[in-house]
N, C-alpha and C positions, 0 to 999 in steps of 0.2 A: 431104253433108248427113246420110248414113244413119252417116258414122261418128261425127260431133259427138254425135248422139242416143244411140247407143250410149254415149257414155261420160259423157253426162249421166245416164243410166239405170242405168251401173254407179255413179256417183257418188252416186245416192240408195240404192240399194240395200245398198252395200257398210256404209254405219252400221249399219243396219237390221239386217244380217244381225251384223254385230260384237254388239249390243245382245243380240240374239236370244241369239247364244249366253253371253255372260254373265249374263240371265237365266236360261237353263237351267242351266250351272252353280251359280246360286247356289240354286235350289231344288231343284234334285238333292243338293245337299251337307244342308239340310233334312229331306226326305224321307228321306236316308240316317240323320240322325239319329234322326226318329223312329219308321222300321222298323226298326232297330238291336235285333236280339234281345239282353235282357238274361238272362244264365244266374243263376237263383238256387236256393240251394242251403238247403233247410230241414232243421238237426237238432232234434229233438226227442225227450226222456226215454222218455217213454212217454204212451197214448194215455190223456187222463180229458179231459171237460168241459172243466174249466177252461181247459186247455195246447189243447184242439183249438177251443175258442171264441178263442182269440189268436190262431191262427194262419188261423181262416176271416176273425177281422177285419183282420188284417193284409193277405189276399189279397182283399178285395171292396175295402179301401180305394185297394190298387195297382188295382184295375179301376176304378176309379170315374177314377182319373186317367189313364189311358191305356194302362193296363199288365197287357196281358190275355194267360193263358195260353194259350201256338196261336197266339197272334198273334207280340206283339214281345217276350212273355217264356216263357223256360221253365223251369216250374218241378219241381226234384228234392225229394221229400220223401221222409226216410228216419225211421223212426220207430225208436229201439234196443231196445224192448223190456223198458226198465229195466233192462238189460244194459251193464255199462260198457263193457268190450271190445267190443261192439257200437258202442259210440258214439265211441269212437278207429277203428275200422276205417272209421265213414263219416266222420270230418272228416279222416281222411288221403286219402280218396277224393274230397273234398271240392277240398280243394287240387289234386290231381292233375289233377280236370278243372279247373280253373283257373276258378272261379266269379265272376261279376261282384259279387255280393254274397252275405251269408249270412246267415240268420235263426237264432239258436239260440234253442229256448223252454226255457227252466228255467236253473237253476242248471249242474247235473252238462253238461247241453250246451253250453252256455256257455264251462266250463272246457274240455271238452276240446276244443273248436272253436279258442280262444285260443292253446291249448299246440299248436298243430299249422301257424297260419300267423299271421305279425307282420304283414303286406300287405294281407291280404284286407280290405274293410269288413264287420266283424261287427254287426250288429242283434242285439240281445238285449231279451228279456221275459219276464214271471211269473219274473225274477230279485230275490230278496230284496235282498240287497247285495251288486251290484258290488265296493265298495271291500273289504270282509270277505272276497270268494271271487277275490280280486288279478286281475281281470280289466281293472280302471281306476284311477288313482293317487287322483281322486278325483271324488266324484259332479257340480263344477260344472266341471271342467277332466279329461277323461278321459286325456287323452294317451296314448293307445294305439290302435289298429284296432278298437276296442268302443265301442258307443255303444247307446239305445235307452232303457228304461222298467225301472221297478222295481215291484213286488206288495209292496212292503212294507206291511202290514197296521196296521189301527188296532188294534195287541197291545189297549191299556187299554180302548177304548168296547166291543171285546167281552169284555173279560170282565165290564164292568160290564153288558152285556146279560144275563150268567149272572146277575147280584147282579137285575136288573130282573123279568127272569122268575122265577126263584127264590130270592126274597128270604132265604129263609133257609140259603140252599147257605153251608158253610162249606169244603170240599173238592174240590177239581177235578184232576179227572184228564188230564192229557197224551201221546197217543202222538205220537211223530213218530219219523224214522227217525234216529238220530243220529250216522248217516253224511255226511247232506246238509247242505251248508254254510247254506243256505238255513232250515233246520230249529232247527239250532241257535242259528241268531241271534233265531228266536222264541222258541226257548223259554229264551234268556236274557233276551228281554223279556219275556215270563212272567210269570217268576220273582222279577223285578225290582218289577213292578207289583202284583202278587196281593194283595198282603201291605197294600199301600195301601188297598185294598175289603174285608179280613176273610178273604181267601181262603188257605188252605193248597196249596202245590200237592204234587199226586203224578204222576211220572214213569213212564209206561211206552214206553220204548223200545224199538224195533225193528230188524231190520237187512234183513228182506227183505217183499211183501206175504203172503207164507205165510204171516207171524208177527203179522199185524196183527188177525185177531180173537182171538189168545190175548191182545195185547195186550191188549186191552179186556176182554176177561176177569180179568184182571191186575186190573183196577181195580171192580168187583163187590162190595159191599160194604164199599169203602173210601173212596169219592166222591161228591159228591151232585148232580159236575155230568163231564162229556168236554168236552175245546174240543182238537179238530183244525185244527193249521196248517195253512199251505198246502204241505203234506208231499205230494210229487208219489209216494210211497209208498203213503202211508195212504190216501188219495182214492184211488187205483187202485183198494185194496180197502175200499172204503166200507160196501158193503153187508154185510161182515163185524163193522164197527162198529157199525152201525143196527140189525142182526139184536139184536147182546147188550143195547143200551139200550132196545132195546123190550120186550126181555123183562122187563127188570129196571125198566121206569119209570125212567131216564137219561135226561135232555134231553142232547143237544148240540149242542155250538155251536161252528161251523164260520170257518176261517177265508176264504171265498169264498159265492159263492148260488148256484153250477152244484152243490156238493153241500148244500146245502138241497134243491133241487131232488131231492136223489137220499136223503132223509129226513132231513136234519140242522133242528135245529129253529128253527133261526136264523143271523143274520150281519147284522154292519154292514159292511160290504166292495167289494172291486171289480167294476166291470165290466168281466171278461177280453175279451170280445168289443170293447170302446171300447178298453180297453188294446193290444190287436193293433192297432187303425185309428191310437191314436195313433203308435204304433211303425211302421208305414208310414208315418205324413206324414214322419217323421224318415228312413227308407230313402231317399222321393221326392228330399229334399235332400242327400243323400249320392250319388245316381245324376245330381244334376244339379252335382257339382263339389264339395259342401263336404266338407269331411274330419272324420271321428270324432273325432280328436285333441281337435279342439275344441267339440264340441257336448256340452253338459251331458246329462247321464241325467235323465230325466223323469218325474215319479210322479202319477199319477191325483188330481185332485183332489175329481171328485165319487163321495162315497161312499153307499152304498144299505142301508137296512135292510129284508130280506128275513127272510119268518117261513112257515112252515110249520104252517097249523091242521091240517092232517091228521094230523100227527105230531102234536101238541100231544094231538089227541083219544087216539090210541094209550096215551100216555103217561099220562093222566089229567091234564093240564095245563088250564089255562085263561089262555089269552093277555090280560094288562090290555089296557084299550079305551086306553089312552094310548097304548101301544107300534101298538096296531093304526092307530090313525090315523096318526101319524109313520110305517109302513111305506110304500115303494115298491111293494112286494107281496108279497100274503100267498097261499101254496100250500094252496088247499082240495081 
């Protein structure tokens, strides 16, 4: 009797325990995926607003989905210092640790991230053109390890903000660095458009930010307006611009609202902080299987009119009440 029992008792058991362990298996292989440390590797130009609001909303939007540094990601950020060789020495370091994914923010980081591994999945942002700076074959079919969001700017509605604010500006002045790939494709849309609103343009080029408020000095009695791209140059040194057009009664007018913020006196532009978060939704699904090759590059649709009464009063300006109302916001 005691042995029948016995083996009716192994006989219920033995499922039971079978069951057991392939449910542990199969939520252990779960759990493994999503403690699974993801290595990510952030290059970035150099430090302004703009480029560091991309990259805080790229990393609160990874935390908002599950993907929090210290936990199951860890994140490398190397910053080059507007130094090129600086920024080939960390995307070869980059490949070396053998990163799960890579964020480049700008243009110059971009390329050199690209020219250093064909494998890796690159995320790019506050990149003007992609296809322009051969990083992707082309903006709806990349076909390459590059994928992510472009800053390409509304060239035309600001300059007609220069024509809105200073209806009578016939002259506008340009720095940008005209090393950056980035750079120069604004200000051949520019150049292109100016001419369309009554606008003459004048060129002040640069090659490093040491040279960016002689730039603007450059233009001192020859302009009656500045409009700074999204020259990850000139923004570094902003406040070498803002300095001469204060002196001189200069509006300008910027191509972002992190430097409005830092006295530019206007912009219809993006939001780099949304721009970084949408560049993370596009990471999230590149970490869950889909490949760069095929994910279109993505450009910000909604755009913001940011004004600056502070500057405006510096300046002897008076901002029309129409532009005031149509503002997102205005810096008092």
């Amino acid at each position: 009797m005691l042995k029948k029992w016995a083996v009716w008792l192994l006989a219920l058991l033995i499922p039971a325990f079978l069951a057991g362990c392939g449910s542990t298996g199969g939520s252990g292989n779960t759990a493994a995926e999503n403690t699974k440390t993801v290595k990510l590797g952030i290059i970035q130009i150099v430090e302004h607003p703009a480029l560091d609001a991309a990259r805080k909303g790229f990393l609160d939007e990874l935390a908002k989905n599950g993907y929090q540094d210290g936990k199951n990601l860890q994140v490398d950020f190397q910053n080059a210092q507007g130094d090129q060789s600086n920024l080939q020495t960390i995307a070869r370091k980059f490949v070396q640790d053998k990163k799960d994914l890579i964020l480049a923010i700008a243009t110059p980081s971009a390329i050199a991230m690209a020219n250093e591994t064909k494998d890796i999945p690159i995320l790019i942002t506050a990149v003007t053109d992609p296809v322009q700076a051969k990083l992707v074959k082309s903006m709806a079919k990349p076909d390459t390890n590059v994928t992510g969001t472009t800053d390409m700017n509304p060239v035309k509605e600001q300059l007609q903000l220069i024509k809105d604010l200073v209806p009578a500006a016939k002259r506008v002045g340009v720095i940008y660095n005209s090393s950056e790939v980035n750079s120069q494709v604004q200000v051949k849309v520019v150049k292109k458009d100016a001419p369309s609103l009554g606008l003459t343009v004048v060129e002040a080029p640069i090659t490093a930010s040491s040279e960016v408020m002689q730039g603007a000095q450059s233009l001192v009695g020859r302009v009656d307006a500045i409009y700074v791209p999204t020259d990850n140059t000139v923004v570094s040194a902003i406040s070498g611009v803002i300095g001469v057009a204060e002196k001189n009664k200069l509006p300008v007018i910027a191509g972002e609202s992190n430097t409005v913020e830092q006295g530019a006196l206007g912009t219809i532009g993006i939001d780099y902080y949304k721009l970084g978060a949408q560049t993370a939704d596009m990471a999230i699904r590149v970490l869950k299987g889909e490949k760069p090759h095929n994910m279109p590059i993505e450009s910000q649709k909604e755009l913001r009119l940011v004004l600056n009464a502070r500057e405006a009063a510096k300046i002897g300006l008076t901002i029309p009440a129409s532009l005031q109302k149509k503002a997102a916001q205005i810096i008092k």
